[in-house]
N, CA and C of each residue as an Amber inpcrd file, in Angstrom:
protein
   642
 132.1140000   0.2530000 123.4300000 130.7560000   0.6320000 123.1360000
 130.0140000   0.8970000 124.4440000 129.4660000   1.8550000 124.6990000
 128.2860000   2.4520000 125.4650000 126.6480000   2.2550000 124.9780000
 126.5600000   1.4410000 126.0560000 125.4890000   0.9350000 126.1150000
 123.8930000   1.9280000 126.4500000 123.0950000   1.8380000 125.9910000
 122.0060000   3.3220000 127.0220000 120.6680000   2.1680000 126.7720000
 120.3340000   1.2950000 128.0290000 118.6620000   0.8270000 127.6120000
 117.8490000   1.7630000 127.6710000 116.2420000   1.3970000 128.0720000
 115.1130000   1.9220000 128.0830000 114.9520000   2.1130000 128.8710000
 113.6790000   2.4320000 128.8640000 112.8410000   3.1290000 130.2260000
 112.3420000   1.8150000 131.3990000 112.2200000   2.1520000 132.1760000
 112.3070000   1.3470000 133.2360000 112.9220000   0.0870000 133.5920000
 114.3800000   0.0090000 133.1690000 115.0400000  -1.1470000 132.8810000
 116.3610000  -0.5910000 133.2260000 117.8050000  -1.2930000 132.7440000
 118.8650000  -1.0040000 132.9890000 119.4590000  -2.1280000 133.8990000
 118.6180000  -3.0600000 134.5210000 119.4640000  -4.2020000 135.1450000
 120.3350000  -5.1330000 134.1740000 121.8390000  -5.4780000 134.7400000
 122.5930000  -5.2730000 133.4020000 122.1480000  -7.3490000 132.4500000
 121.6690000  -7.8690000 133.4660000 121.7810000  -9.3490000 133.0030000
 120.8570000  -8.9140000 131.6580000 119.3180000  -8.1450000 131.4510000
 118.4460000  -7.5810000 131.0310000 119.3800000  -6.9390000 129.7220000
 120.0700000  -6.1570000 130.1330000 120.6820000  -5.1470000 129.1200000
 122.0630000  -6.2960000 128.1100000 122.1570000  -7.2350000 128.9300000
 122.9850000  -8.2360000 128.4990000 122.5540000  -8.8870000 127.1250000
 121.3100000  -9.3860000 127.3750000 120.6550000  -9.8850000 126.2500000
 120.3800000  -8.8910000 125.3830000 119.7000000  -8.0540000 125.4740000
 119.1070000  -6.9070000 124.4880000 120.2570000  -6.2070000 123.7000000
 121.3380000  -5.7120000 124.4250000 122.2360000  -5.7590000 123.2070000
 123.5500000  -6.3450000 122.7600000 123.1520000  -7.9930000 123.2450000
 123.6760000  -9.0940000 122.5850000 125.1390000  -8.5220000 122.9460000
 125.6490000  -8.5010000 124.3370000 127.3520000  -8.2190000 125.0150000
 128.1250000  -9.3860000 124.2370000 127.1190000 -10.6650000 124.4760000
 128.4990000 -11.4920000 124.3380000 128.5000000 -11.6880000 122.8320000
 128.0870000 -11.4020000 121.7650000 128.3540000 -11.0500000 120.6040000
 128.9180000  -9.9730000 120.3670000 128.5660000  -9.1260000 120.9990000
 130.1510000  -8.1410000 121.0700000 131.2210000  -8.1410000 121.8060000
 131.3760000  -8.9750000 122.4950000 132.6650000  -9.3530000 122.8730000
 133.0920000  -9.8420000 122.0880000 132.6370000 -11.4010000 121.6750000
 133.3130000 -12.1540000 120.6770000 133.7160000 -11.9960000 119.8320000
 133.4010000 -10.2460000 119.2520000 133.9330000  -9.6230000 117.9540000
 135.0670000  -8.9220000 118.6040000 135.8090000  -8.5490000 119.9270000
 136.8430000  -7.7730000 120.4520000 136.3300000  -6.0390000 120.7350000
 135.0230000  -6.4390000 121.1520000 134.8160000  -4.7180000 121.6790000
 134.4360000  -5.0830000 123.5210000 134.7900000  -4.1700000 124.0230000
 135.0360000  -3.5120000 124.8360000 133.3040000  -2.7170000 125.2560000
 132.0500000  -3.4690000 126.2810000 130.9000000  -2.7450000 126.1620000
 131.1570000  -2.2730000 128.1700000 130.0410000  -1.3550000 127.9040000
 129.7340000  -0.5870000 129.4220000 128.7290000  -0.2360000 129.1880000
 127.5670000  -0.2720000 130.4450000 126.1160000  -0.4460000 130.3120000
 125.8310000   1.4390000 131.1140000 125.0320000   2.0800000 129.8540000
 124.9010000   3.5290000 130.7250000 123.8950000   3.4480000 132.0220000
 123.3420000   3.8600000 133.2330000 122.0850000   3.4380000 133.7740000
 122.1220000   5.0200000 134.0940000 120.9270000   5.2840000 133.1330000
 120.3270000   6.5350000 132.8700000 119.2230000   7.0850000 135.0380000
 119.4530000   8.4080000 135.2890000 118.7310000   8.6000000 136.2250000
 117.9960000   8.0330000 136.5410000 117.4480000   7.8860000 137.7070000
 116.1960000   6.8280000 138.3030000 115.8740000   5.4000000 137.9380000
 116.8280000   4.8550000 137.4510000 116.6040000   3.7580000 136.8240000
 118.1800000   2.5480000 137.8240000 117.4420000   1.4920000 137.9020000
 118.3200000   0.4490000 138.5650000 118.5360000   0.6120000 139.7510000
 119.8280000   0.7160000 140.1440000 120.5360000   1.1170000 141.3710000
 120.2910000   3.0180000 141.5730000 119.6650000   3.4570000 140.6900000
 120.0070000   4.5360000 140.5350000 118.1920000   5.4160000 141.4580000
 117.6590000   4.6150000 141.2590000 116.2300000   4.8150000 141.3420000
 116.0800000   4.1860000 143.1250000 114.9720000   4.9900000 143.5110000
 114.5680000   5.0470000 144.8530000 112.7890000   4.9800000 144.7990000
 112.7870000   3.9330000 146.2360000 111.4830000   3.6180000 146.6770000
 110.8340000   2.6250000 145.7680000 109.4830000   2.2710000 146.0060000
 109.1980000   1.2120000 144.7790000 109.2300000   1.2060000 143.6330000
 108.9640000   0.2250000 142.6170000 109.6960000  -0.0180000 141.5320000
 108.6270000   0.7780000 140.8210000 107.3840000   0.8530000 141.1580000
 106.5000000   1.7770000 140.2670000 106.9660000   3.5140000 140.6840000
 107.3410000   3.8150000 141.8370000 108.0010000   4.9430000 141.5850000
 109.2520000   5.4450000 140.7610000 109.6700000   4.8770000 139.6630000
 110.8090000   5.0150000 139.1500000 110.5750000   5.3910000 138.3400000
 108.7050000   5.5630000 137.4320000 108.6710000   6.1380000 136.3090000
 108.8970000   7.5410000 136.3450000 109.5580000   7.8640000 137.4300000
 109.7910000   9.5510000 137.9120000 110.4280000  10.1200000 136.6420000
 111.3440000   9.5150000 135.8260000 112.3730000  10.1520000 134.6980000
 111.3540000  10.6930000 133.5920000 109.9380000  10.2130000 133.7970000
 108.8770000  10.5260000 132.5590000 107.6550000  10.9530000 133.3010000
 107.1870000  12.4020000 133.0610000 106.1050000  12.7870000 134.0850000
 105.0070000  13.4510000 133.3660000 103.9930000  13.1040000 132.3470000
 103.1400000  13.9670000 131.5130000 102.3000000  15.5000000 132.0320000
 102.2750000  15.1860000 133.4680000 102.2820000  16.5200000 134.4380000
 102.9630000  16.9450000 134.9040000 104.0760000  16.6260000 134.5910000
 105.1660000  17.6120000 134.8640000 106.7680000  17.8290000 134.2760000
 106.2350000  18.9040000 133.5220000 107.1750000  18.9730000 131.8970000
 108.8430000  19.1230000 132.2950000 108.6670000  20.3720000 133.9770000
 109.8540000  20.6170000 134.0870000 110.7810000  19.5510000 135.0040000
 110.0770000  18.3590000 135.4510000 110.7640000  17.4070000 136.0380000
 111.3800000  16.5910000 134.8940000 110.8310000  16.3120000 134.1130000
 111.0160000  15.5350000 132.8180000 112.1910000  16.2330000 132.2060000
 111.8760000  17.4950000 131.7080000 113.4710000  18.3820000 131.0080000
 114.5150000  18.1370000 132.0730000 114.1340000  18.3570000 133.4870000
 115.2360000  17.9030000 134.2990000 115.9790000  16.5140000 134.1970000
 115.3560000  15.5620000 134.2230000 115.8010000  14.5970000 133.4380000
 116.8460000  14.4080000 132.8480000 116.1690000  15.3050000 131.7420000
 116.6960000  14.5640000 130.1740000 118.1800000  15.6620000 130.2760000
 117.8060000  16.5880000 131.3110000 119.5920000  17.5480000 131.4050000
 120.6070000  16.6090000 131.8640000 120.0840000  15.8360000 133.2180000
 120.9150000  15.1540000 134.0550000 121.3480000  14.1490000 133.6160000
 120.9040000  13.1680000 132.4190000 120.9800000  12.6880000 131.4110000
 122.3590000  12.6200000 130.8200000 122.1480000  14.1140000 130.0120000
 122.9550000  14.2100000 129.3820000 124.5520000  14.8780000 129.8660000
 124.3000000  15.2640000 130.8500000 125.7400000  15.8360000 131.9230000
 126.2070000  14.1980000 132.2780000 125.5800000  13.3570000 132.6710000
 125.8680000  11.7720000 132.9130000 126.5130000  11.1730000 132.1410000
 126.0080000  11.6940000 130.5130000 126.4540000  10.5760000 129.6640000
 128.1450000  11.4400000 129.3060000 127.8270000  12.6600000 129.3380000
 129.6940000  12.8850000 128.9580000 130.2330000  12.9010000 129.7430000
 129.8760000  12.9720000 131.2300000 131.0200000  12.2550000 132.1130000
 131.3570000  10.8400000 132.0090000 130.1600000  10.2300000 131.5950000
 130.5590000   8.5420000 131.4220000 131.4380000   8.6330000 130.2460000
 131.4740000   9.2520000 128.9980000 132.7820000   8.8210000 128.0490000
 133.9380000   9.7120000 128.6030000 133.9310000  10.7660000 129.1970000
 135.3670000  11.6060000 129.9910000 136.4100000   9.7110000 130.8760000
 135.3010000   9.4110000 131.4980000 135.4260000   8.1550000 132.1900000
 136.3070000   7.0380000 131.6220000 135.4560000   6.7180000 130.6090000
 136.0580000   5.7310000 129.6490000 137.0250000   6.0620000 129.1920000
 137.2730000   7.4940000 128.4710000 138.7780000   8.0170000 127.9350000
 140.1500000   8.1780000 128.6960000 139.5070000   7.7890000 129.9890000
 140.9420000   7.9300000 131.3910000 141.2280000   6.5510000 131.4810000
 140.1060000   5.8270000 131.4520000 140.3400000   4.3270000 131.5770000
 141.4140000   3.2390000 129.8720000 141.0190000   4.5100000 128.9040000
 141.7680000   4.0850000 127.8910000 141.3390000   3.9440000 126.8330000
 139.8940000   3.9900000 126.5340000 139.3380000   3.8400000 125.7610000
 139.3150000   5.0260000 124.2330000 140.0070000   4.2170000 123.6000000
 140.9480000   5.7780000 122.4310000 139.0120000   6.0160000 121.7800000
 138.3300000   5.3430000 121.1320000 137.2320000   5.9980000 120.7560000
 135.8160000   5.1420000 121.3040000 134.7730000   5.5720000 121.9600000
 133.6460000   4.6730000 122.4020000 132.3940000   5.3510000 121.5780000
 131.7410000   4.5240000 120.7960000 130.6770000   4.5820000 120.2340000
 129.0410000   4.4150000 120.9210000 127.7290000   5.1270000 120.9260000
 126.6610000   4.5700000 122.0250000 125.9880000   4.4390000 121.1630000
 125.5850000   3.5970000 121.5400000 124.3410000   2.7520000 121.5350000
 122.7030000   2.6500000 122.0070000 121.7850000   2.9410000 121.8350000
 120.5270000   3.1270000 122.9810000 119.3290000   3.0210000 122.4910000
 118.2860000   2.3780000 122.9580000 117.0700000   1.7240000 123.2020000
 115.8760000   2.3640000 123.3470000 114.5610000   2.4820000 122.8060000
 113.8230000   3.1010000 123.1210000 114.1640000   4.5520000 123.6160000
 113.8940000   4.7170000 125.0820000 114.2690000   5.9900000 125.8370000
 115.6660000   6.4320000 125.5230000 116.6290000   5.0460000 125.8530000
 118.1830000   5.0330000 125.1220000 118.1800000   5.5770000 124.0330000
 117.3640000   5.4140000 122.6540000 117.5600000   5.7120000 121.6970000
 117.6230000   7.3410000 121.6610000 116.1840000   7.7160000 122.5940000
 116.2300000   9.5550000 122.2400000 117.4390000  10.0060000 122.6510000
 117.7410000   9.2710000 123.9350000 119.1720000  10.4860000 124.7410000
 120.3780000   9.8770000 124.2530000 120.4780000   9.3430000 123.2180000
 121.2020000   9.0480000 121.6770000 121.2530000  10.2140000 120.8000000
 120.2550000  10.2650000 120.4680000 119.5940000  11.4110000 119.5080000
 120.0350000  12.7140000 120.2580000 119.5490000  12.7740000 121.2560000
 119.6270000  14.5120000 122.1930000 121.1490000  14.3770000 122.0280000
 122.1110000  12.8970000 122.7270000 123.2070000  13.5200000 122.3180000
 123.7790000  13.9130000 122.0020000 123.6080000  13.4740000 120.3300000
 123.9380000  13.1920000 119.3260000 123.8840000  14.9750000 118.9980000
 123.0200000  15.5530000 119.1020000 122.7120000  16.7880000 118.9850000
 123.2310000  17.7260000 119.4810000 124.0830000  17.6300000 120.7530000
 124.6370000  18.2270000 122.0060000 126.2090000  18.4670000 121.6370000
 126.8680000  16.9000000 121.7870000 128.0110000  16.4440000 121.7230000
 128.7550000  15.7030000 120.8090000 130.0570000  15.7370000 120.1390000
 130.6490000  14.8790000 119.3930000 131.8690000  13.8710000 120.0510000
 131.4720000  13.9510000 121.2820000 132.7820000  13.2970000 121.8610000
 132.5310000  11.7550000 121.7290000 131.3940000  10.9120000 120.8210000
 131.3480000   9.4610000 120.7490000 131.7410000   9.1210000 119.2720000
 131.9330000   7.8340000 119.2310000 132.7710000   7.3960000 117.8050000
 131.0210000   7.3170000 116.6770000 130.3500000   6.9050000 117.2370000
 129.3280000   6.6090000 116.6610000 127.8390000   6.5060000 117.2390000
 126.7710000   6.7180000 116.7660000 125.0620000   6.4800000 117.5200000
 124.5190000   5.8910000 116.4340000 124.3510000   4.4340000 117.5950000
 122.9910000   3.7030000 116.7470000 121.9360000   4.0360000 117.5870000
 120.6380000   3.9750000 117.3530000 119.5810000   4.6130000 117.7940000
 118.3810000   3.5410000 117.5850000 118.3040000   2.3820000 118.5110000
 117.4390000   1.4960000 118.5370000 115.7700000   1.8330000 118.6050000
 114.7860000   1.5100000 118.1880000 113.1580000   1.7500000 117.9500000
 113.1830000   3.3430000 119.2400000 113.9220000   4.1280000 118.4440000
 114.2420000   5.5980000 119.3980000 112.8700000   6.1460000 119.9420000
 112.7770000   6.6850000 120.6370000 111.7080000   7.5110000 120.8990000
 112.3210000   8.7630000 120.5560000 111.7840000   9.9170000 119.7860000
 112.4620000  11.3310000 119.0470000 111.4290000  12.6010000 119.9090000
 109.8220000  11.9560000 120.3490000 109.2280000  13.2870000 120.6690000
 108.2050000  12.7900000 121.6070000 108.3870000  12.9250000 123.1760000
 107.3960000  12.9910000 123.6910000 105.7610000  13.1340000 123.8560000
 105.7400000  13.6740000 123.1220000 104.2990000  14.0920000 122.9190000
 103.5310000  13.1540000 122.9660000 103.9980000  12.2170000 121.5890000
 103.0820000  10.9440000 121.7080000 104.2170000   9.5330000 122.0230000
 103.3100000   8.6620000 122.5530000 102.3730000   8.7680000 123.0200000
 101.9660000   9.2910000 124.4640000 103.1060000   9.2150000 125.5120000
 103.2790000   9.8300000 126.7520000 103.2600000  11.6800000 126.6530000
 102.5740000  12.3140000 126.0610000 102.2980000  13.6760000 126.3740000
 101.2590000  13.9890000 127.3550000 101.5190000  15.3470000 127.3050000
 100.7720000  16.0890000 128.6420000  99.0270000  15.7660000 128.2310000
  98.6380000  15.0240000 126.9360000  97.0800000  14.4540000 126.8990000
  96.8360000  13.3840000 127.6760000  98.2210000  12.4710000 128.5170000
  97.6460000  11.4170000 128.9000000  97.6120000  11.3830000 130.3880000
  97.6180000  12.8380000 130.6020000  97.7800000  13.0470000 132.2120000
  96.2920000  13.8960000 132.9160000  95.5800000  13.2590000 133.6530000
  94.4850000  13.6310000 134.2770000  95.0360000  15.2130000 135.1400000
  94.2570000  15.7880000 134.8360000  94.5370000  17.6520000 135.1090000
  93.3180000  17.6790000 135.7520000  93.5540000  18.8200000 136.7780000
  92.2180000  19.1720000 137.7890000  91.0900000  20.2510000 137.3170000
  91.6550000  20.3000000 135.8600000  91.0730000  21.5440000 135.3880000
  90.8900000  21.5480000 133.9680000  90.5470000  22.2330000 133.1740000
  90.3580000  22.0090000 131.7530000  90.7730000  22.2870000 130.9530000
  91.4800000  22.0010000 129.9980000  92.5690000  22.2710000 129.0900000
  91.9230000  22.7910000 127.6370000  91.9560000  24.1230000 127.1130000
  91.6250000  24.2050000 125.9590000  92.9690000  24.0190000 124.7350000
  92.7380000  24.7880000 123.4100000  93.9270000  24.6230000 122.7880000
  94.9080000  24.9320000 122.9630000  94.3670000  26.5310000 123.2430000
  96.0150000  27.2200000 123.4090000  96.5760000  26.5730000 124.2060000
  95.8440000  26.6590000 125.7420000  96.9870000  25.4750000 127.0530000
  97.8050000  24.5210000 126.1320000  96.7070000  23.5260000 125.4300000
  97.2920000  22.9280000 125.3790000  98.7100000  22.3340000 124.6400000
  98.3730000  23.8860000 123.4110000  99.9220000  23.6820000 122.4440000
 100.3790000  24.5200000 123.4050000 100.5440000  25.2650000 123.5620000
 101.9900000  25.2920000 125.0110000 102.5840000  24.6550000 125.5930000
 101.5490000  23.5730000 126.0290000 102.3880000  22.6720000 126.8650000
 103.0230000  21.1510000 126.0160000 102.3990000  21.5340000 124.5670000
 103.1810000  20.5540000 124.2680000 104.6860000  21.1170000 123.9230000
 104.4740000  22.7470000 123.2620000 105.8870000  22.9620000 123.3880000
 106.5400000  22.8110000 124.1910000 106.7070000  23.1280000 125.2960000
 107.0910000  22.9030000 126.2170000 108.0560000  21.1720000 126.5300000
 106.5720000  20.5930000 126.1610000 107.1430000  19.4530000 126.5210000
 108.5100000  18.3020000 125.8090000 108.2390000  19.2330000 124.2340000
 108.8680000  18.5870000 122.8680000 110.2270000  19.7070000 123.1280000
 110.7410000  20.5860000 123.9120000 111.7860000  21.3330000 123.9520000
 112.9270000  20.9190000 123.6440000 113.1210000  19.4960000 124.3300000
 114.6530000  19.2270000 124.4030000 114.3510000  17.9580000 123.1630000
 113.4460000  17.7980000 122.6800000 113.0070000  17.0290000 121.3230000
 114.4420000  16.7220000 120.1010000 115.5180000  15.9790000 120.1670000
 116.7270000  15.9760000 118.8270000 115.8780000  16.7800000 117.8280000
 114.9510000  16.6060000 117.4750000 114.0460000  17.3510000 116.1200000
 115.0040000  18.6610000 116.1700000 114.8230000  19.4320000 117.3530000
 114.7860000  21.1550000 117.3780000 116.7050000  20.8210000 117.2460000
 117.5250000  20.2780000 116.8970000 118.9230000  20.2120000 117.4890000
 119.4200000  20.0470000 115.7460000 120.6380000  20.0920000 115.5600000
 121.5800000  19.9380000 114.5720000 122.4410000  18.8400000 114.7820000
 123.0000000  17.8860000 114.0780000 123.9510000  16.8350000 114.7220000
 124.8740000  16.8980000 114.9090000 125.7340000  16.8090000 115.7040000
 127.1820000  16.9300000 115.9930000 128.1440000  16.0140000 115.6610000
 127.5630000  14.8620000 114.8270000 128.3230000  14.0960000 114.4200000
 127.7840000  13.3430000 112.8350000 128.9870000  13.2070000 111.6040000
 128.7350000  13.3360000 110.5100000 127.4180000  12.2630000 110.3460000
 126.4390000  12.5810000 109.5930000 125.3390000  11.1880000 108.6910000
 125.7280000   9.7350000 108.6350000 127.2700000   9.5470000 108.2400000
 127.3750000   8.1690000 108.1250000 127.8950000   7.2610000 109.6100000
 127.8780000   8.2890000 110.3090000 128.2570000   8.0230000 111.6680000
 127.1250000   7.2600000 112.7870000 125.6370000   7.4240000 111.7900000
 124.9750000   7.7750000 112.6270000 123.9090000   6.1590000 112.0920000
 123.0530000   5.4840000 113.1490000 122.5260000   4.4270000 112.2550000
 121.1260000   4.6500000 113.2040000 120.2720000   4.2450000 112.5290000
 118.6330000   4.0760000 113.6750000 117.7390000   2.6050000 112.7320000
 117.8020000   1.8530000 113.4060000 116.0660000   1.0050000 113.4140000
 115.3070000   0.6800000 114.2330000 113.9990000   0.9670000 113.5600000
 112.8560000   1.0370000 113.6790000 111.5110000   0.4960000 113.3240000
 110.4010000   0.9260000 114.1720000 109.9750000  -0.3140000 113.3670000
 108.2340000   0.4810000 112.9280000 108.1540000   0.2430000 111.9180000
 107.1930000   0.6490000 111.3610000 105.6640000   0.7640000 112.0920000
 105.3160000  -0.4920000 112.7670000 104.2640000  -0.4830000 113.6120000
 104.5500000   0.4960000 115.1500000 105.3450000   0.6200000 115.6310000
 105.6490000   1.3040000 116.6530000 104.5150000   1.8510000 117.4440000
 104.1290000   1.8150000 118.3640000 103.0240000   2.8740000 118.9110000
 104.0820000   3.6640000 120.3550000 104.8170000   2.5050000 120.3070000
 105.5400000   3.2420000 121.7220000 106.1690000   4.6740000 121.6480000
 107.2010000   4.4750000 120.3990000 107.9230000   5.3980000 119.5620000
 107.1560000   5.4980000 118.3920000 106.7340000   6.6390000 117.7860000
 105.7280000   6.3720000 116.2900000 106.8720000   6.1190000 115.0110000
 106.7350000   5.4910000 113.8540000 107.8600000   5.7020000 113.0890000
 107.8060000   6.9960000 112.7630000 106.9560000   7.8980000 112.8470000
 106.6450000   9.7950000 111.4600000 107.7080000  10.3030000 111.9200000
 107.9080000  10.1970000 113.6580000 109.2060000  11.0540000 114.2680000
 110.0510000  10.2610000 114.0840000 110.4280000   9.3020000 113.7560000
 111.6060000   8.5030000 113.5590000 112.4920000   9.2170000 112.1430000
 111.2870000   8.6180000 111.0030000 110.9510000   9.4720000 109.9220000
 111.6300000  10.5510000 109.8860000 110.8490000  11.3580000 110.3290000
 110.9000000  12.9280000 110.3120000 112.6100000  13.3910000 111.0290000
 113.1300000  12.6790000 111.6760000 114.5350000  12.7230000 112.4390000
 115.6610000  12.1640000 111.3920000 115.2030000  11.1280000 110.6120000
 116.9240000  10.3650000 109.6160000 116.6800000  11.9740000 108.4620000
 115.2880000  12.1620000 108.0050000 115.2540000  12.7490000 107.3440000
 115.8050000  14.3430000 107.3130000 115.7250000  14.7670000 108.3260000
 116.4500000  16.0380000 108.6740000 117.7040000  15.9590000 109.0430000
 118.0240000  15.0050000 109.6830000 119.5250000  14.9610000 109.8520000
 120.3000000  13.8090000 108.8380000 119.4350000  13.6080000 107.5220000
 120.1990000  13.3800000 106.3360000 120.9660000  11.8660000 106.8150000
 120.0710000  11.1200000 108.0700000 120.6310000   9.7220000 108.2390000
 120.1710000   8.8380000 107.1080000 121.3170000   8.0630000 106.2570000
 120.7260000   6.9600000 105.1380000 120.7780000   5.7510000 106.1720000
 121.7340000   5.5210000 106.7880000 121.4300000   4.4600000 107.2290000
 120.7120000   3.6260000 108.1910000 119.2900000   3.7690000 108.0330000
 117.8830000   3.5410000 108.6100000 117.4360000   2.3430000 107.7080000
 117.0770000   1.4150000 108.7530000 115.9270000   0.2220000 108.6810000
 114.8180000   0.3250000 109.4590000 113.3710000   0.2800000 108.6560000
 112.3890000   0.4120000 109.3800000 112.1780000  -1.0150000 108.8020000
 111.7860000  -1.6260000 110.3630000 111.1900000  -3.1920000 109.9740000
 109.6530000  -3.6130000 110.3070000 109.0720000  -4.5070000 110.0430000
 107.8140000  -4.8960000 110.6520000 107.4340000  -5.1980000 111.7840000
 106.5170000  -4.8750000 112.2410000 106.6950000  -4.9450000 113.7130000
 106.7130000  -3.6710000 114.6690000 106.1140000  -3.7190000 115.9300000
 106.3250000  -3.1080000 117.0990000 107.3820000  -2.8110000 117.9940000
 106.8960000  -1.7700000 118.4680000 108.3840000  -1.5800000 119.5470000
 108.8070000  -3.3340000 120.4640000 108.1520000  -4.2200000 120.7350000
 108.8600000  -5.0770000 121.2320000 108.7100000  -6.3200000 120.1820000
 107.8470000  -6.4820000 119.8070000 107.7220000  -7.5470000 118.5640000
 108.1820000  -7.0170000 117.0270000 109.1530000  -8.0490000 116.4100000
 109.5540000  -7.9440000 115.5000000 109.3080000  -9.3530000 114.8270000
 108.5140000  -8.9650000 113.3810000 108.2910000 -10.7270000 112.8320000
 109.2790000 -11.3250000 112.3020000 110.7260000 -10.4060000 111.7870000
 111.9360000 -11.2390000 111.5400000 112.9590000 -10.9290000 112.4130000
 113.0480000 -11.7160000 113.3300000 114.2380000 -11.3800000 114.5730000
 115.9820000 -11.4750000 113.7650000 115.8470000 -11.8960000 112.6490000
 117.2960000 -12.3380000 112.0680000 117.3000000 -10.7700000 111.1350000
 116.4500000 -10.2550000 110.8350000 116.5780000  -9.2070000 110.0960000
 117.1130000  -7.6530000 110.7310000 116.6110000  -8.0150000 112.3300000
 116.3720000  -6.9250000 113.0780000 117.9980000  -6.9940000 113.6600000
 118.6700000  -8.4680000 113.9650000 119.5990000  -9.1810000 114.2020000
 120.8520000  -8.6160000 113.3980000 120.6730000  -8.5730000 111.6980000
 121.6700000  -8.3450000 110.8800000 121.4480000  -6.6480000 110.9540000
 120.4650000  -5.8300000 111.2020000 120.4470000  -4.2120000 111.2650000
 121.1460000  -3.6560000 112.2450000 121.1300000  -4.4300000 113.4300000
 121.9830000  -4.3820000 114.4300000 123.1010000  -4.3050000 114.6200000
């Protein structure tokens, strides 16, 4: 299993807990932690400069990103398949969750995508509204630039790997990730197997529920 955390995270003791390694060990799998661009070892200068992978002023650093991303993540299973690994399934978190989703959309070379409280569409809440501009934005600007910004969005993509392959929970209160795009994503790509639970992107009021969706 391939691991993908969130956004500004990826240190693995961190990623250890969150998706519970040594419970998957103890079941006989085999995990590896992805560390997505700019993030961990991967990231330069102070730790507040690392939100570089997410830029609401600047759409084409961000798509850059989410390319380098995804050239990363199929070299990381090319990787795993030399090392021996006959099928690896990913896994991913918040930010993890979308470049799950984008994968998911891209490539079929993983056994399976679960898609943890995913983020599916930029826009909200980190869109180009929450970025101070030197100048004034009317409508048109501004749906442009949300197209723009929602481009590489799983929404606009087809899946590359069958419905039952595919799992996401979520959580109903969400503000980080909204559930509508969560929603709006099992529903187009015909995923049944979705739990939306109570609770926020980091608070959940039944941890055993969120535990057994897992």
């Amino acid at each position: 299993m391939l691991c993908h955390h969130g956004y500004m995270l990826g240190e693995p003791e961190q990623a250890r807990a969150m998706f519970r390694v040594d419970t998957l060990f103890s079941r006989g799998l085999d995990v590896a932690l992805f560390i997505a661009p700019f993030h961990w070892r991967r990231g330069t200068g102070a730790f507040r400069e690392r939100g570089i992978y997410l830029q609401p002023d600047n759409v084409v650093m961000t798509a850059e990103c989410a390319g380098q991303a995804m050239h990363d993540l199929y070299g990381a299973f090319l990787i795993l398949a030399d090392l021996g690994s006959p099928a690896t399934g990913l896994i991913g978190a918040s930010l993890g969750g979308y470049n799950t989703a984008l994968f998911s959309g891209l490539a079929g070379i993983h056994a399976f995508a679960a898609m943890m409280v995913p983020a599916v569409n930029f826009n909200r809440p980190l869109g180009p509204d929450t970025a101070k501009h030197p100048f004034s934005i009317d409508e048109r600007l501004r749906g442009k630039i949300h197209r723009i910004y929602e481009l590489h969005s799983p929404l606009h993509l087809k899946p590359r790997l069958p419905a039952d392959r595919m799992l996401v929970v979520a959580s109903r209160g969400d503000l980080v990730c909204p559930i509508g795009y969560v929603r709006e994503l099992c529903d187009t790509w015909r995923i049944t197997r979705r739990h939306f639970l109570t609770g926020g992107h980091w608070l959940v009021f039944n941890r055993e529920e969120r535990g057994r969706a897992w």
